[in-house]
C-alpha positions as CSV (number, residue, x, y, z in Angstrom):
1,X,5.7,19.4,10.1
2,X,5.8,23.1,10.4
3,X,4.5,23.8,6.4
4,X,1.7,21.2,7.0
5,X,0.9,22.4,10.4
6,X,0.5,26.2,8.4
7,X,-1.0,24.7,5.3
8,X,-4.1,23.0,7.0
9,X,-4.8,25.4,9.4
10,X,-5.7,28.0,6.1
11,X,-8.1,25.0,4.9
12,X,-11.9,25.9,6.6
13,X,-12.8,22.3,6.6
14,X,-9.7,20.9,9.1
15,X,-9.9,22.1,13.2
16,X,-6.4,21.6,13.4
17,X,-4.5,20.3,16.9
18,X,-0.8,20.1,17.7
19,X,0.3,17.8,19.5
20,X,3.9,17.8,21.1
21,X,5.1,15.1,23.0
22,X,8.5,17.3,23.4
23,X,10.8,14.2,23.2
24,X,13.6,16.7,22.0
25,X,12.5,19.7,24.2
26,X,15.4,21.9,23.5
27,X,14.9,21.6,19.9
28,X,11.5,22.0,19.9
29,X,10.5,25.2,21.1
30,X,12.6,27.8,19.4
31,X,11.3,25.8,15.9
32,X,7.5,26.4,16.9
33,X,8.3,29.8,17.9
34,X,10.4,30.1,14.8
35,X,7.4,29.4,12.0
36,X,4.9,30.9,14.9
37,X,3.3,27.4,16.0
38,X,1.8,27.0,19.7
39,X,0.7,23.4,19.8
40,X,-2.4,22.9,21.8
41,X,-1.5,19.8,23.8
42,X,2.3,19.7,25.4
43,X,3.3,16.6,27.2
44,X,6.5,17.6,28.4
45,X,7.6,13.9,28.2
46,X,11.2,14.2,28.6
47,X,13.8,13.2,31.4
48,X,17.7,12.8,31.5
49,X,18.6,10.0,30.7
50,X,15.3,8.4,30.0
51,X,15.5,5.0,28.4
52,X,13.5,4.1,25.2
53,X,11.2,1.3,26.9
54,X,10.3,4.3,29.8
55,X,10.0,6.9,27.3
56,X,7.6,4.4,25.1
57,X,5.3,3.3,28.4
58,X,5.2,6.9,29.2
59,X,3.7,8.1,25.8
60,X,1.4,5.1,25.6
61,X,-0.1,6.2,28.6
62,X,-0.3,9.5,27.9
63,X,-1.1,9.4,24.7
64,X,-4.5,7.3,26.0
65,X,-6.1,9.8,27.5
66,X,-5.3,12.6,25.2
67,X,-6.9,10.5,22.4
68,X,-9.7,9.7,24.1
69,X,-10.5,13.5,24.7
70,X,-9.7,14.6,21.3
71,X,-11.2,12.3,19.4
72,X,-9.6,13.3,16.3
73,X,-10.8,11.8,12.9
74,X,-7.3,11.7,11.7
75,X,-3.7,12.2,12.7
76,X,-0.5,13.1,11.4
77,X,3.2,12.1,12.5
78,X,6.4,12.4,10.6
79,X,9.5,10.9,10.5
80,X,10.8,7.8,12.1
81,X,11.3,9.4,16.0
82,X,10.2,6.6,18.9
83,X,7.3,9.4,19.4
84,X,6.8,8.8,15.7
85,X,5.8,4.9,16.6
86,X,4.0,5.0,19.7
87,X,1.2,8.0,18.4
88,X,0.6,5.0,15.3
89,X,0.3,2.3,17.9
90,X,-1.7,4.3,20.3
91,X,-4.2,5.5,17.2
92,X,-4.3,2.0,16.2
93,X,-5.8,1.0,19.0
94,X,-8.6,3.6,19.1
95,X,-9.1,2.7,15.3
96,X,-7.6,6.5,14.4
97,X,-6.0,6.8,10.9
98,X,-2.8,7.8,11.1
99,X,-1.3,9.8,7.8
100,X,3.0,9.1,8.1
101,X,4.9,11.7,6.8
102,X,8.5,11.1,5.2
103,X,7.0,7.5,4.5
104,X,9.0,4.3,3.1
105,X,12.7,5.2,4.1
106,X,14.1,1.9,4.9
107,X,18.0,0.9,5.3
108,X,16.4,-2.9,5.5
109,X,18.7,-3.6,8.9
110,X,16.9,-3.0,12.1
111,X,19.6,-2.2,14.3
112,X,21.2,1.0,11.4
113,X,20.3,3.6,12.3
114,X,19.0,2.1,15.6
115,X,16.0,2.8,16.8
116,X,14.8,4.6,13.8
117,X,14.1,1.7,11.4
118,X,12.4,-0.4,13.2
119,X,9.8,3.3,14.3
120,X,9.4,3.7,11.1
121,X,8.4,0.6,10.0
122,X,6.3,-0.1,12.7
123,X,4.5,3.0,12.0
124,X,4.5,2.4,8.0
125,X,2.4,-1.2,9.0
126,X,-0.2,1.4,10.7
127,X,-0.3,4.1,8.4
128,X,-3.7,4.7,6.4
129,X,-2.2,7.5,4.1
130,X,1.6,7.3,3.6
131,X,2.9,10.1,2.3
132,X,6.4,9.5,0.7
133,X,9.0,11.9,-0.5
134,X,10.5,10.0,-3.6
135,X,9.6,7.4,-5.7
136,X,12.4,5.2,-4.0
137,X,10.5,5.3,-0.8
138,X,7.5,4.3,-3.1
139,X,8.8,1.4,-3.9
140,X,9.9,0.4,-0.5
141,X,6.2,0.5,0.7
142,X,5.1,-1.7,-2.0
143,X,7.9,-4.0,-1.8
144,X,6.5,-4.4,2.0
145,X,2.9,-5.1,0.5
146,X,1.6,-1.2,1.0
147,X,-1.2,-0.9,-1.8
148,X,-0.5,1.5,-4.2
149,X,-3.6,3.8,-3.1
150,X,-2.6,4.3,-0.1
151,X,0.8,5.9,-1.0
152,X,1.1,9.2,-2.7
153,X,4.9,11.0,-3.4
154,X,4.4,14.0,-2.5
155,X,8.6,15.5,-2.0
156,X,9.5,16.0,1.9
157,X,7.9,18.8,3.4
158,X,11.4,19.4,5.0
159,X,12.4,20.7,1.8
160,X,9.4,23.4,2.1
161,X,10.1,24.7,5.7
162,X,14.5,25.0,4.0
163,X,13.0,27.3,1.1
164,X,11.0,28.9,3.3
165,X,13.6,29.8,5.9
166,X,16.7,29.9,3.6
167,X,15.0,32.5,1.8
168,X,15.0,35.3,5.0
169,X,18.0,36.9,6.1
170,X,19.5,34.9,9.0
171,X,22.0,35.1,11.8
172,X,24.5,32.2,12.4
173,X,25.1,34.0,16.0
174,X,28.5,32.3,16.1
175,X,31.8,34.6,15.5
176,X,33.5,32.9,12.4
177,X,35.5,34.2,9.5
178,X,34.1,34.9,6.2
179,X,37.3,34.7,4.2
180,X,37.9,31.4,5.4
181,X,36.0,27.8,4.3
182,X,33.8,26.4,6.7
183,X,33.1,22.8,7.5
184,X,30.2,22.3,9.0
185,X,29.9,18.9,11.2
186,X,26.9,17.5,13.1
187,X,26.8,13.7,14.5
188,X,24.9,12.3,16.9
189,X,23.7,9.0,16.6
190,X,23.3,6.7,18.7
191,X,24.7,3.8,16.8
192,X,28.2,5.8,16.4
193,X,28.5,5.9,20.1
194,X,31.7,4.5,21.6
195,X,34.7,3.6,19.3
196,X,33.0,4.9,16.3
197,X,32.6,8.3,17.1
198,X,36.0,8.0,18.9
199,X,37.2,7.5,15.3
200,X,35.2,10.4,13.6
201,X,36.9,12.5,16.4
202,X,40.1,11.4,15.6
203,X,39.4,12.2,11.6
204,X,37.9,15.6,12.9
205,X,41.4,16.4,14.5
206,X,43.4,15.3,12.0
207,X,41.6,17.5,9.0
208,X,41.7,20.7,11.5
209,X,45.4,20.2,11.8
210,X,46.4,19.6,8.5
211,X,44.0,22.7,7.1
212,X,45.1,25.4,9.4
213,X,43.5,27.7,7.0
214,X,39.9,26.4,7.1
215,X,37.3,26.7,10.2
216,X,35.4,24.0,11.4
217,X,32.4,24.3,13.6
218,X,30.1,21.6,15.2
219,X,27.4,22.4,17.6
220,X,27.8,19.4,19.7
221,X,24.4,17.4,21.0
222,X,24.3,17.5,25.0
223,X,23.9,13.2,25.7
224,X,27.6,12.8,27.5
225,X,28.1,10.2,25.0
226,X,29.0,12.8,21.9
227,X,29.8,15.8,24.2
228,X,32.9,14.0,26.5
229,X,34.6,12.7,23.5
230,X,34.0,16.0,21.2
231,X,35.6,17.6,24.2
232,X,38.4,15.3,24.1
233,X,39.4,15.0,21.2
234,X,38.3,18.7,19.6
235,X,39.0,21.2,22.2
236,X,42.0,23.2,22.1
237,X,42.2,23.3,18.2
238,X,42.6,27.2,17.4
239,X,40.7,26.6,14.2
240,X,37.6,24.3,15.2
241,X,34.6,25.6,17.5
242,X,33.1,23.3,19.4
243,X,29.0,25.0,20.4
244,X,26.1,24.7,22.2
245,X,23.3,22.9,19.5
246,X,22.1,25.7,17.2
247,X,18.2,26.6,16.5
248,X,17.0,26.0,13.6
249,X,17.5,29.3,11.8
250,X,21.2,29.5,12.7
251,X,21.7,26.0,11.7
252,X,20.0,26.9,8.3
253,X,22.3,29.7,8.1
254,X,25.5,28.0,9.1
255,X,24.6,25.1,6.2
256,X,24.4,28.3,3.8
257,X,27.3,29.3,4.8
258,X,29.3,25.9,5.0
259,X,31.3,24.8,2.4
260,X,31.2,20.6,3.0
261,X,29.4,19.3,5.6
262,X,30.4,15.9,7.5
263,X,27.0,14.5,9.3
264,X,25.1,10.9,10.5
265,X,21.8,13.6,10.6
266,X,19.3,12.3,8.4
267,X,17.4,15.3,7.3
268,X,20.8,17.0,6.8
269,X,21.7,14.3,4.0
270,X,18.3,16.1,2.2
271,X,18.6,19.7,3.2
272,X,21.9,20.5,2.4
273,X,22.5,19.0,-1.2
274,X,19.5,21.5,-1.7
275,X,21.6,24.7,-0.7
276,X,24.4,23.4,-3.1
277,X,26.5,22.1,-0.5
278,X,28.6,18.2,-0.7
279,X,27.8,15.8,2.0
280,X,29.8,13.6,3.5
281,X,27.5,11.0,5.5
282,X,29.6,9.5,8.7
283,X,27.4,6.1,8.3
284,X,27.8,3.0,6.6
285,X,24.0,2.7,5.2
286,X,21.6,5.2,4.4
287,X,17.9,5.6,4.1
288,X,18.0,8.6,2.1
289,X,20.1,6.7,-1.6
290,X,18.5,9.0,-3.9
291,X,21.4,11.5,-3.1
292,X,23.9,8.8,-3.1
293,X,23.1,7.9,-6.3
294,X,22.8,11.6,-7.9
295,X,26.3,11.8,-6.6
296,X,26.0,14.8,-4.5
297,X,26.5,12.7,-0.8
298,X,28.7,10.0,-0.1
299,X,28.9,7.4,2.7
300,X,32.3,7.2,4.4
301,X,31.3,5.7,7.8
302,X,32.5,6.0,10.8
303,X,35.8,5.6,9.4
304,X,38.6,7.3,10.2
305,X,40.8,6.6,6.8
306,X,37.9,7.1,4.7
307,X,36.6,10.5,6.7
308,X,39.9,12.1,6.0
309,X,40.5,11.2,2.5
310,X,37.4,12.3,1.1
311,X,37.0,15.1,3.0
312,X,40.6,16.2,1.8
313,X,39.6,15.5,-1.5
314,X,36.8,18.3,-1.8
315,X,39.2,20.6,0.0
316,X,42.1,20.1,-2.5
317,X,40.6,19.0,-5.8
318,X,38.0,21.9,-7.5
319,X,36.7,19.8,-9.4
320,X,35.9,17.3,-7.1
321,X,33.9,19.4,-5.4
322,X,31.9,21.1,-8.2
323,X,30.5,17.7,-9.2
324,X,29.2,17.2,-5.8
325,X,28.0,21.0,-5.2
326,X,25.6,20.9,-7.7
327,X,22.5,22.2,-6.1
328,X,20.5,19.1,-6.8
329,X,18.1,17.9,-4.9
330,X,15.4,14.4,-5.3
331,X,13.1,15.3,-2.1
332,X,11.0,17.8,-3.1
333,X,10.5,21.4,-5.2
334,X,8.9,22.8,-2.1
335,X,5.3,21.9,-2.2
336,X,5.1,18.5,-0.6
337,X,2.4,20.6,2.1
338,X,0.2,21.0,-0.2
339,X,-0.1,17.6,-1.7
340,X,-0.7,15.9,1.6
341,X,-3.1,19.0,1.9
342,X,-4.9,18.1,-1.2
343,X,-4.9,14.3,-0.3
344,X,-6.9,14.9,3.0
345,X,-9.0,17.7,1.4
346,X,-10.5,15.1,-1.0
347,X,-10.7,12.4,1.3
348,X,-12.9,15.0,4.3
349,X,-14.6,17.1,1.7
């Protein structure tokens, strides 16, 4: 949201208030601080440990009386986070339009990724603008009876805040060697937990020790449920470093400086075919095909076989791996701010 945040506060029609609920606290602050954002309103909403049905009740709630204050003629969310869901809800029932950024990406099964499809879909029924990155997300709105008015492509503004940052001279902040390959792993979700990300662990080992001359580095998410079994399986390896999660800069700059990347992250599946670099998605279903289909990220599950055969692949096989690092990207040409920009210009002014 950062370029659309930036954009609209240089428009003199919008009075423009940010809102954080700070459901991912950690990761918030050092990305407002990063592109020099200091939201108005912080809720501070979470707790260890805090189950999705408390963390909903808590933002309903909150979310009440910050509307009623504010009284905002419109507002924006992005993306498919349970925060995502509940603003939609809670402005739908103090008749707010709600614009949803990152609009139509549907995997059509509720429970993959889990909760994430059925937030975004629930907001996408809200929505008064929907603002979708590709055409295939077009389509997806319309198939679900959106009108055609109400949706405009506009490219995904996480495109715009990678140019922007990818373009400055960044520090990875984590000792590694620059004559050796990097792979760069993230995975998190919550639908891998358990014996699936057991076997991505297992696959993680196994490349390490059969490429002794190529680093691997994963900053591991903190929920016990990824960090225990990374520590189990993954520490110990003298050429894989396991870290702390890295801010958004250094993660930019460790993607730049990665040669595959393994990851269940969505926005990663858009961001990193954009720097050139192949993707290997650790899900069986995607939201995101349009990369799929341009070849340049694959789906190999949570599968052990298939996580260390195609990963193998791109290390051995040069040509392999130029076909995938082809620097293509179908979300965006950096400029999706200022379409949803324009959009709400001509729809104030």
């Amino acid at each position: 949201m950062a370029p659309v945040i930036l954009a609209l506060k240089k428009e003199p029609w919008a009075n423009v208030r940010v809102l954080a609920t700070a459901q991912h606290r950690h990761m918030l602050d050092q990305v407002n601080e990063f592109f020099g954002i200091d939201p108005d309103i912080d809720l501070n909403i979470m707790r260890p440990n805090q189950a999705l049905t408390t963390l909903t009740a808590r933002l309903l709630l909150e979310l009440d009386d910050v509307l009623l204050a504010e009284k905002p003629d419109a507002v924006l969310v992005q993306g498919d986070t349970t925060t995502v869901m509940t603003v939609a809800l809670a402005c739908f029932y103090h008749r707010i339009p709600i614009g949803h950024v990152e609009a139509g990406l549907r995997t059509w099964d509720m429970q993959n990724p889990f909760p994430e499809e059925a937030n975004r879909v629930i907001a996408g029924k809200l929505a008064c603008w929907h603002f979708a990155p590709t055409e295939g997300s077009r389509q997806n709105l319309l198939k679900e009876g959106v009108p055609d008015s109400e949706i405009i492509v506009t490219g995904n503004t996480v495109i715009d805040a990678l140019l922007m940052t990818a373009a400055k001279d960044l520090e990875l902040a984590v000792p590694l060697d620059p004559a050796k390959r990097l792979v760069l792993v993230t995975s998190h979700r919550r639908e891998n937990f358990g014996e699936p990300f057991r076997n991505i662990c297992r696959a993680l080992r196994t490349l390490a020790e059969s490429n002794p001359a190529v680093q691997f580095l994963y900053p591991v998410h903190p929920n016990p449920n990824v960090k225990d079994v990374a520590q189990e399986f993954l520490s110990g390896l003298q050429n894989f470093t396991l870290c702390e999660p890295l801010d958004y800069a250094p993660f930019i700059a460790a993607m730049k400086r990665a040669y595959i990347i393994l990851t269940d992250s969505g926005g990663v599946q858009e961001e990193a075919p954009a720097l050139g670099k192949p993707v290997l998605v650790l899900r069986d279903e995607t939201e995101r095909p349009e990369a799929v289909e341009q070849g340049v990220v694959k789906l190999v599950g949570p599968n052990y076989e298939r996580i260390v055969e195609e990963a193998q692949r791109l290390l051995d096989d040069e040509t392999v791996y130029k076909a995938m690092a082809r620097g293509v990207s179908p979300y965006g040409d950096g400029h999706a701010a200022e379409r949803i920009v324009k959009t709400l210009r001509e729809h104030f002014t």
